[in-house]
VOGU-3710 file (C-alpha; in Angstrom, 3 decimals, decimal comma):
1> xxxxxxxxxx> 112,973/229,156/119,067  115,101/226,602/116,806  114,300/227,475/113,105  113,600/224,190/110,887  115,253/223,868/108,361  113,791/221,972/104,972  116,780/220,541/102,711  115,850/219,908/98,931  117,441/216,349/97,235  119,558/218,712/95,043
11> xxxxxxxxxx> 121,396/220,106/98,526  121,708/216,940/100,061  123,622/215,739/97,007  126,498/219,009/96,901  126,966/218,397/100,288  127,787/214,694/99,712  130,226/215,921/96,733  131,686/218,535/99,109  132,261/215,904/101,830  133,916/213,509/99,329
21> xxxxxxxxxx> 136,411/216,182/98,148  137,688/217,180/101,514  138,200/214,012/102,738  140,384/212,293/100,275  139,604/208,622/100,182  136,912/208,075/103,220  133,298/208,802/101,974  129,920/209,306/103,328  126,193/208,003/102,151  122,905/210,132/103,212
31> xxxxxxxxxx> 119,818/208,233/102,309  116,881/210,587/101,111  113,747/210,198/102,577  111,762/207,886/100,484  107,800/206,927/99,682  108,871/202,625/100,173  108,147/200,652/103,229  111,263/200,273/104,905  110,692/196,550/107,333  109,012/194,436/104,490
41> xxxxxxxxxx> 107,278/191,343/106,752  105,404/188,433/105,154  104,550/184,996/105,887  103,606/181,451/104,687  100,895/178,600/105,741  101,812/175,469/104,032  99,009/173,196/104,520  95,254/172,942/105,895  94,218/172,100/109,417  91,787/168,936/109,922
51> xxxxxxxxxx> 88,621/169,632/111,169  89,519/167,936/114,326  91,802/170,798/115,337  95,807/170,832/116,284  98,419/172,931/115,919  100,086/174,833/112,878  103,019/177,586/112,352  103,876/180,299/109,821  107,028/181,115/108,758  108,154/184,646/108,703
61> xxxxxxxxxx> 110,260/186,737/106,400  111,978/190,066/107,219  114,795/192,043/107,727  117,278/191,344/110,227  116,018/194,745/112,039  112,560/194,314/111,408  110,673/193,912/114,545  106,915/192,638/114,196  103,875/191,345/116,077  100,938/188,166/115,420
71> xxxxxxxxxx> 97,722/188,412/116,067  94,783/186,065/115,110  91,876/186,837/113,226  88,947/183,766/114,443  88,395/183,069/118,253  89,026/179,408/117,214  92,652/180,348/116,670  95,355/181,099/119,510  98,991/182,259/119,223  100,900/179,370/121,128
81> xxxxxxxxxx> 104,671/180,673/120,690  106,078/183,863/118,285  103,667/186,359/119,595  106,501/189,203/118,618  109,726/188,793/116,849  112,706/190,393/114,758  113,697/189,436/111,775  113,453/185,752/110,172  110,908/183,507/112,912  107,990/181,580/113,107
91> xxxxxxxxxx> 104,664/182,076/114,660  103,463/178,784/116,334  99,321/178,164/116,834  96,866/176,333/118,152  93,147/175,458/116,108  90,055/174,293/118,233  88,064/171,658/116,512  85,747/173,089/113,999  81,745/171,555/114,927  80,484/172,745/111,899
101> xxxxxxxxxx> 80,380/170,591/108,440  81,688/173,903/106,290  85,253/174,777/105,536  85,703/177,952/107,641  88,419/180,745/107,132  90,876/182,760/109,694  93,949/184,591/109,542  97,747/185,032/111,286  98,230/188,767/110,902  101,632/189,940/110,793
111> xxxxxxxxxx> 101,967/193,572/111,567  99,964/194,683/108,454  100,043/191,390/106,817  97,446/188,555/106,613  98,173/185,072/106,430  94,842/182,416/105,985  94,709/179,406/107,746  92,038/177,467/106,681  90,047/174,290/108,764  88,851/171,256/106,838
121> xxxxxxxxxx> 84,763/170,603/108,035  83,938/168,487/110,552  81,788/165,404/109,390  78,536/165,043/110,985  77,534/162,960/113,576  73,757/161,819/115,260  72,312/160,578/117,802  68,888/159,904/119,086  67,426/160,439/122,158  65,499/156,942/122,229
131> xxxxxxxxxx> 65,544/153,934/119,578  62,144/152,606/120,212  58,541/153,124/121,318  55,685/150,829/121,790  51,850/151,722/121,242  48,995/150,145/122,359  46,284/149,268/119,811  44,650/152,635/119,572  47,911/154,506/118,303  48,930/157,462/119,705
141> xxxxxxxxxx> 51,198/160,332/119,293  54,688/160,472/119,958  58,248/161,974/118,985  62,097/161,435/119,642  64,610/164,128/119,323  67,523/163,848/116,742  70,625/165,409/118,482  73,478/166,568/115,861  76,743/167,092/116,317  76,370/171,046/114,777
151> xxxxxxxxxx> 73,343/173,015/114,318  74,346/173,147/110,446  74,263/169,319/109,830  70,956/168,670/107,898  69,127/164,887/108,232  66,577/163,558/106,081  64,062/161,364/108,302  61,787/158,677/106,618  59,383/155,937/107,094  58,965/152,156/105,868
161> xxxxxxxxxx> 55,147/151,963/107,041  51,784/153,980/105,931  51,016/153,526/109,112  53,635/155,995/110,944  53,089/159,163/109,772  55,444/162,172/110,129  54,172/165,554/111,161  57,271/167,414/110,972  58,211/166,912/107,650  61,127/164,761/105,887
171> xxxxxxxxxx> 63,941/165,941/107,312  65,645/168,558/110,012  68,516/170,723/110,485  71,193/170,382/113,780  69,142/169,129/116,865  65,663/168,634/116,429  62,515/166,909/117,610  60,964/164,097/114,812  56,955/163,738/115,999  55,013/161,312/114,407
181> xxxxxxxxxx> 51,563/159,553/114,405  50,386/156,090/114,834  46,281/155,030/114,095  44,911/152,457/115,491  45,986/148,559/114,693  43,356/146,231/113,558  45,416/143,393/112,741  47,858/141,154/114,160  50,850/143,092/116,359  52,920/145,393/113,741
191> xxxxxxxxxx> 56,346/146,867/113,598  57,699/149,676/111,841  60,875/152,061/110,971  61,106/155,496/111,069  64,764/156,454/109,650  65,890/159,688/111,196  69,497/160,788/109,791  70,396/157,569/109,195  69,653/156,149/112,179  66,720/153,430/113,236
201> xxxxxxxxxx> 63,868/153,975/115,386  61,475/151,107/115,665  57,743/151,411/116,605  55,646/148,630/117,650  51,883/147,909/118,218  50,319/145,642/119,646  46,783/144,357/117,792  44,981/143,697/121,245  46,298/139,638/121,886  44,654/138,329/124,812
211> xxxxxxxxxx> 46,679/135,329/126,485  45,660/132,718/128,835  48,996/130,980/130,355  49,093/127,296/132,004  50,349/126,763/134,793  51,157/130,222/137,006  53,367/128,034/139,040  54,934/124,703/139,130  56,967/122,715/141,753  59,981/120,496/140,346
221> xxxxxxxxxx> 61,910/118,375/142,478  65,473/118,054/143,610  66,889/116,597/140,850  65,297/118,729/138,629  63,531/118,389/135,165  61,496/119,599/132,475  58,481/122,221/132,886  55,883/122,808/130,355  53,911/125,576/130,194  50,701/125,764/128,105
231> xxxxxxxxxx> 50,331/129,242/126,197  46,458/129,520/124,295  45,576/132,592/122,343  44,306/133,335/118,411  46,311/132,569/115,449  49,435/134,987/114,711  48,834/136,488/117,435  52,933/136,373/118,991  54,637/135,443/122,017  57,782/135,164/123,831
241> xxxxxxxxxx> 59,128/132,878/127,050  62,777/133,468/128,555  63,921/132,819/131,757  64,547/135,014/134,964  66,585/132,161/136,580  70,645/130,960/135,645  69,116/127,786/137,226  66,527/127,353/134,414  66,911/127,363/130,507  64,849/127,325/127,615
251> xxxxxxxxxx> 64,185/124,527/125,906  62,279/125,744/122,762  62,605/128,266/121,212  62,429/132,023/122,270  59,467/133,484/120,341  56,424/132,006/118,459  52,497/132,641/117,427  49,243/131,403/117,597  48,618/128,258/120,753  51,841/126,764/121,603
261> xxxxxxxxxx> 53,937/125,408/124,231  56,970/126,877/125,658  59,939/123,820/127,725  62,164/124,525/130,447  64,503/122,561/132,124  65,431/122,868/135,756  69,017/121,855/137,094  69,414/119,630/140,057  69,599/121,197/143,694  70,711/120,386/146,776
271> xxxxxxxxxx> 69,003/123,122/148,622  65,941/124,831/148,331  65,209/127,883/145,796  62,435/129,568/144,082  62,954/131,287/140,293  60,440/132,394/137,714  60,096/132,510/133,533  58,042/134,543/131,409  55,890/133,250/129,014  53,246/135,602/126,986
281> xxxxxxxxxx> 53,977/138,363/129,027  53,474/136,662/132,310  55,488/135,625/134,895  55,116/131,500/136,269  56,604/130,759/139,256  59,038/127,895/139,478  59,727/126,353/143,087  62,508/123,701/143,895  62,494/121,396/147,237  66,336/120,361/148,185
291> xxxxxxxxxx> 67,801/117,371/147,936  68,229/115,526/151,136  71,682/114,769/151,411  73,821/112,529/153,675  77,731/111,349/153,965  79,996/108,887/155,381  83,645/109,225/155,001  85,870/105,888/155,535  88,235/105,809/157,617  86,703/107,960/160,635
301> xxxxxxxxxx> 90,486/107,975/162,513  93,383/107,185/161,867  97,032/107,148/163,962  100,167/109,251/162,339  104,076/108,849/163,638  105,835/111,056/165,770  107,657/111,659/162,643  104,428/113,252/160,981  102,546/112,048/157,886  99,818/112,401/155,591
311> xxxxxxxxxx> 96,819/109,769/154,902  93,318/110,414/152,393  89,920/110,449/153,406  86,620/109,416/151,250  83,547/111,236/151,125  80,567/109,071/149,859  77,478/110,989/148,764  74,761/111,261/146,624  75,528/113,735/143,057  74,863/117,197/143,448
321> xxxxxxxxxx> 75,818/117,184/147,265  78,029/119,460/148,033  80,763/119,234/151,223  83,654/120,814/152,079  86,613/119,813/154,074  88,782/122,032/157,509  90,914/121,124/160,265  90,630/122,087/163,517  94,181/121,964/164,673  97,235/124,143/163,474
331> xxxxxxxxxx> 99,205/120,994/163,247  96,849/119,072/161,229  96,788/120,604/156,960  94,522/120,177/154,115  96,316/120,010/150,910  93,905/118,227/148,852  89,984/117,982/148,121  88,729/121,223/150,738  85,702/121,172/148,916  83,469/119,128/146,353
341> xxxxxxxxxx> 80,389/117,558/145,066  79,075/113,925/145,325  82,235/111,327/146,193  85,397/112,572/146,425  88,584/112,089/148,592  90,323/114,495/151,112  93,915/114,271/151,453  95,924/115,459/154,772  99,278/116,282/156,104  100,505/116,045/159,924
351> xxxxxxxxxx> 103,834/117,867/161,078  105,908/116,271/163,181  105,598/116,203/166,974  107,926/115,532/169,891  104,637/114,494/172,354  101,324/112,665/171,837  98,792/114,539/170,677  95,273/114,490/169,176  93,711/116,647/166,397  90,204/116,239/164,005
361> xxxxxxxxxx> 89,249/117,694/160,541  85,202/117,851/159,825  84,761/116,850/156,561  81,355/116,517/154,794  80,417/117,070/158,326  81,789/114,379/159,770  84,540/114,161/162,292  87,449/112,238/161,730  90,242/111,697/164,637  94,024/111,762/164,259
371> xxxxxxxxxx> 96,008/110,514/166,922  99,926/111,327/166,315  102,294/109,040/168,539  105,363/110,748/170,766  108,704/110,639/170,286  109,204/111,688/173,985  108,973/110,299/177,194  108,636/111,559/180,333  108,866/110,880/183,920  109,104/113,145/188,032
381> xxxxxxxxxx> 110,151/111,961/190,755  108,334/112,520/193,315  105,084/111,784/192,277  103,531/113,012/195,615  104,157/115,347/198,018  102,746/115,200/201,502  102,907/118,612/203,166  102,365/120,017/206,489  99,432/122,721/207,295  102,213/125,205/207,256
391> xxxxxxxxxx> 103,162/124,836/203,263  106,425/124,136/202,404  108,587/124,802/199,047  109,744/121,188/197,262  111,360/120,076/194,024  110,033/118,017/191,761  112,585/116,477/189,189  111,902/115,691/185,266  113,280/112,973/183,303  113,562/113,569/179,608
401> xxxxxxxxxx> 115,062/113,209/176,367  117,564/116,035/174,864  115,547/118,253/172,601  111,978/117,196/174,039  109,930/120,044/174,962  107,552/120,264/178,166  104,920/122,185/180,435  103,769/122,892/183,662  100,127/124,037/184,992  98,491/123,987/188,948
411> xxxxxxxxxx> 94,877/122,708/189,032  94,720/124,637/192,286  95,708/127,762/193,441  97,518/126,913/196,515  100,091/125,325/194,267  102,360/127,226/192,554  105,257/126,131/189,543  108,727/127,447/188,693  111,124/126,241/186,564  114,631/126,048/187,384
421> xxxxxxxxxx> 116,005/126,280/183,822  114,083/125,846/180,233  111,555/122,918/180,031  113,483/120,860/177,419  114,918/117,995/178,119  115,570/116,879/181,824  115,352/119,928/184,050  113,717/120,691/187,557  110,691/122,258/188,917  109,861/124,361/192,298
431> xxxxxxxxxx> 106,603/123,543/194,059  105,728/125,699/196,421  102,827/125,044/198,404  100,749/127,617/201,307  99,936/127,199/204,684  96,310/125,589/204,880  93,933/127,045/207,521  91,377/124,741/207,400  90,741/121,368/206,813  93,139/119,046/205,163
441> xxxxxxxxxx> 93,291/119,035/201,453  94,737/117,759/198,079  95,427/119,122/194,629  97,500/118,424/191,751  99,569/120,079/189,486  100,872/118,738/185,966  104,421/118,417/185,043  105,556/117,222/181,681  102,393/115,487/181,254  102,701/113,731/184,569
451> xxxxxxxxxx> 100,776/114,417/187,575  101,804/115,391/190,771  99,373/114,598/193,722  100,101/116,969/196,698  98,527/116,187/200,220  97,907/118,505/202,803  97,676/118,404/206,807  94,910/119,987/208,214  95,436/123,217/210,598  95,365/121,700/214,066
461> xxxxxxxxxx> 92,670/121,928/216,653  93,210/124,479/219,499  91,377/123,209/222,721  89,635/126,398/223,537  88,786/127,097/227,312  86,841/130,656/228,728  87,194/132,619/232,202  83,948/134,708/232,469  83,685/137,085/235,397  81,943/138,156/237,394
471> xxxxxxxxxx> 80,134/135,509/238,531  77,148/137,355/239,517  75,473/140,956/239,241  73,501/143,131/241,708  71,416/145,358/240,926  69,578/148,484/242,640  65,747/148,808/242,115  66,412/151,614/239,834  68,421/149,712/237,654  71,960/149,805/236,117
481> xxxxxxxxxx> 74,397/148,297/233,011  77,139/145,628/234,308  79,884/144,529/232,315  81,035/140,668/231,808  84,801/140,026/230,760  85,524/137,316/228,743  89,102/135,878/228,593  90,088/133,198/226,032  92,646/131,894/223,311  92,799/133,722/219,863
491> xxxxxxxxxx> 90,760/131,950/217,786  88,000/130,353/220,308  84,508/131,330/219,512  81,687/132,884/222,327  77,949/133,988/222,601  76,311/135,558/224,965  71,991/135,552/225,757  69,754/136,319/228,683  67,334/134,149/230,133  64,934/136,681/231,597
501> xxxxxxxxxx> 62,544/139,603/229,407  64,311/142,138/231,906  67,548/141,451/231,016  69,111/142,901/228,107  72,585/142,384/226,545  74,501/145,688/224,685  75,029/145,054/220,961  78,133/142,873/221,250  76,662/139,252/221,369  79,359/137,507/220,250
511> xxxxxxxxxx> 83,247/137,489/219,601  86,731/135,385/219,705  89,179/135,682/221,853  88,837/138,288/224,554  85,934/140,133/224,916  83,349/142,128/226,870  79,428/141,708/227,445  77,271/144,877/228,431  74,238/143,669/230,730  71,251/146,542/230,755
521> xxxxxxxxxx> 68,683/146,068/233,591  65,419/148,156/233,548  63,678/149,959/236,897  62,715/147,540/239,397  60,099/150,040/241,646  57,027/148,104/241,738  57,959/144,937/242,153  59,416/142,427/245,044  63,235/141,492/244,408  64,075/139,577/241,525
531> xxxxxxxxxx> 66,605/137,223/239,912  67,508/136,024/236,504  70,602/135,174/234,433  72,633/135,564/231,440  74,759/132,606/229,558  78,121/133,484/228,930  80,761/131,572/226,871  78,505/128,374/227,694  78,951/130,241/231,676  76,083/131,369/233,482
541> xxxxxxxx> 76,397/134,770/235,366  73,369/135,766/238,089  71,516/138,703/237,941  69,694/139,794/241,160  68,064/143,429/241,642  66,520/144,841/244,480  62,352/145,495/244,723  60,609/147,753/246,999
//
């Protein structure tokens, strides 16, 4: 075990001296222990946060190997930068806003030393929780709560009438309920103030008014007017009348006492609507019929260039009519007067066209027709095709200017249009039309604005002629099923029926072309012999069977 070994200050210092003599000029210094503090840290606060909280910093002073820590004394306070340091530095913070209306206290400590940081108080602020109330008159209790911004702002809380009295005292401390007491009225309708930390809350009572109100409704007419309503009650006792309506003001003014009359006017309509106003607390009803309007607009047509244009319209109509102006072609603008009131004028444009066309625009309802000339013409050649029953593919030429645009359409399906090349100008057209296998026919088709008729042959008639054999059928008593061939041309039509109950026919009855007949005949073993017949193809075949 190492022995420890205790040196007194008087050793320490021969062993300096000894040191210093054997080493000529170099010397060493031993530093006694000593009772001082060696890493000395302080700090400084230069100025007083507001109460609305922000930010701060202390400055701190120490020795170049002095190594120290911040903490915060106050949960409202919080290191934001220089949580630990060395040597000369600064300790940055962060202060919450202080609620309270009191100057409060905190602290930056700095290893073992405390800085103070002190917080300006907050100001109070109130609100309440209502501003008014409204008794009837028998009183009543009631009470509104006073909501401060910290539970130590005090309020004082007052009155300006005897009769509101306060049952919790003149005043109140943070957030707290104000109840008060109102007696009965025996007067005229009252108001009072109770002042609750500066702040105004009104009370009114009513003194038991009764109100009769003439009339509960009223009709006005289209162009509108005045409406008087007829208020009767006891003197001082008050009133008001406003208006529920945009459509209807007030004439008089908005409050008065005692019997009186309350004006309204009523704007001008031109359809119908129904409003209301209040007068003495009740509602009248105000109705309004609509104004019958009609228009005429001059001209009613009117015919533009191929170049294009613009021309004006005017509307003639009662005031207060309202009309409105649109076009119902793409080529055809409004640029003036879409919409308006009484007379007015509509003002159009029309682009230019290369063919004649027609367009409207409805205005005030009414139509009015523009007719725009061409600046093309056009002509085919042929005009009309005649056409065999088995179709045939034709061209039909167009004459045009350069630069003038055209279209084709069929009115009929067996017709059918191509264009050899773009339709501007003069170009060429394919018509191709199919075989017909019926009657003869005609349709059109429409070429650059020009028709083309096309006539069609009929399918001819094929004279049809049959060979039906055989000629005749016989038939055992026990009975039997006999065929009858049919020969003829594709296309020609055949029936086939019997002319006797005991002769039936298979279920082919009828056909085209070639064909067969089935003949069924029945037992025959009571009877004598018998004959009957079947019509074939227009031919009659003979049917004989054999009897007992």
């Amino acid at each position: 075990m190492r022995t420890r070994r205790s040196f007194t200050l008087a050793t320490l210092g021969l062993l300096a001296l000894a040191a210093a003599s054997g080493c000529g000029s170099s010397a060493t210094t031993v530093t006694s222990p000593t009772t001082l503090t060696r890493c000395s840290v302080t700090g400084s606060n230069s100025s007083q946060l507001p109460a609305q909280g922000g930010s701060g910093s202390v400055a701190v002073s120490a020795a170049r190997e002095c190594a120290w820590s911040a903490s915060v004394e106050g949960q409202w306070l919080t290191i934001k930068n220089g949580a630990t340091g060395q040597g000369e530095g600064a300790v940055e913070f962060n202060a919450a806003a202080n609620p309270d209306p009191a100057v409060r206290r905190g602290a930056i400590v700095l290893n073992d030393s405390r800085v103070e940081v002190m917080q300006a108080a907050a100001e109070c602020t109130y609100t309440l929780s209502e501003t008014s109330r409204t008794f009837g008159q028998t009183g009543g209790q009631g009470a509104f709560d006073v909501r401060a911004s910290s539970s130590l702002c005090t309020w004082a809380v007052q009155t300006d009438s005897p009769w509101i009295q306060l049952r919790t005292g003149t005043g109140g401390k943070g957030s707290a309920a104000v109840e008060f007491e109102i007696g009965p009225g025996t007067g005229v309708p009252r108001t009072g103030t109770i002042t609750a930390a500066g702040l105004r809350f009104s009370v009114t009572q009513a003194a038991g008014c009764a109100y009769t109100v003439d009339p509960i409704s009223q009709a006005v007419s289209a162009g509108g007017g005045a409406v008087t309503i007829n208020v009767a009650t006891t003197p001082a006792c008050p009133w008001t009348a406003s208006t529920q309506s945009p459509w209807i003001t007030l004439a008089t003014p908005p409050s008065a006492s005692g019997s009186g009359v309350a004006t309204f006017n009523v704007a001008a309509t031109t359809s119908s609507r129904a409003g209301s106003v209040v007068v003495a607390g009740q509602t009248v009803a105000i109705s309004q019929g609509a104004l019958a309007c009609s228009y005429t607009i001059s001209p009613e047509s009117a015919s533009i260039p191929a170049a294009g244009g613009s021309g004006r319209v005017t509307v003639s109509t009662a005031s207060g009519c309202a009309w409105s102006a649109s076009s119902t072609a793409s080529w055809l603008e409004i640029v003036g007067g879409a919409s308006g009131s009484g007379n007015g004028e509509v003002t159009y444009q029309a682009a230019p066209s290369a063919s004649t066309r027609s367009g409207t625009l409805t205005i005030a309802g009414r139509t009015f027709t523009v007719n725009q000339s061409a600046g093309c013409s056009f002509s085919i050649a042929p005009e009309q095709l005649n056409v065999a029953a088995a179709g045939e593919t034709a061209t039909v030429n167009v004459t045009a200017q350069s630069g003038c645009a055209w279209s084709t359409s069929s009115a009929v399906p067996w017709i059918t249009l191509r264009s050899n090349g773009p339709e501007n100008g003069a170009g060429a057209v394919q018509v191709t039309v199919a075989a017909n296998t019926g009657a003869a026919r005609i349709g059109t088709a429409t070429i650059a604005g020009r028709t083309l008729t096309v006539s069609q042959a009929a399918q001819p008639v094929v004279a049809c002629t049959y060979k039906v054999g055989p000629p005749e059928l016989k038939v055992n008593k026990d009975g039997a099923i006999r065929r009858i061939e049919i020969e003829a041309a594709d296309g020609c039509a055949w029936t086939a029926s019997s002319n006797a109950p005991w002769i039936r026919l298979g279920f082919t009855t009828s056909g085209s072309g070639d064909g067969e007949v089935f003949v069924i005949v029945g037992d025959n073993d009571d009877g004598p012999e018998r004959t009957g017949s079947v019509t074939v193809a227009g031919q009659t075949v003979t049917v004989t069977q054999k009897g007992d």
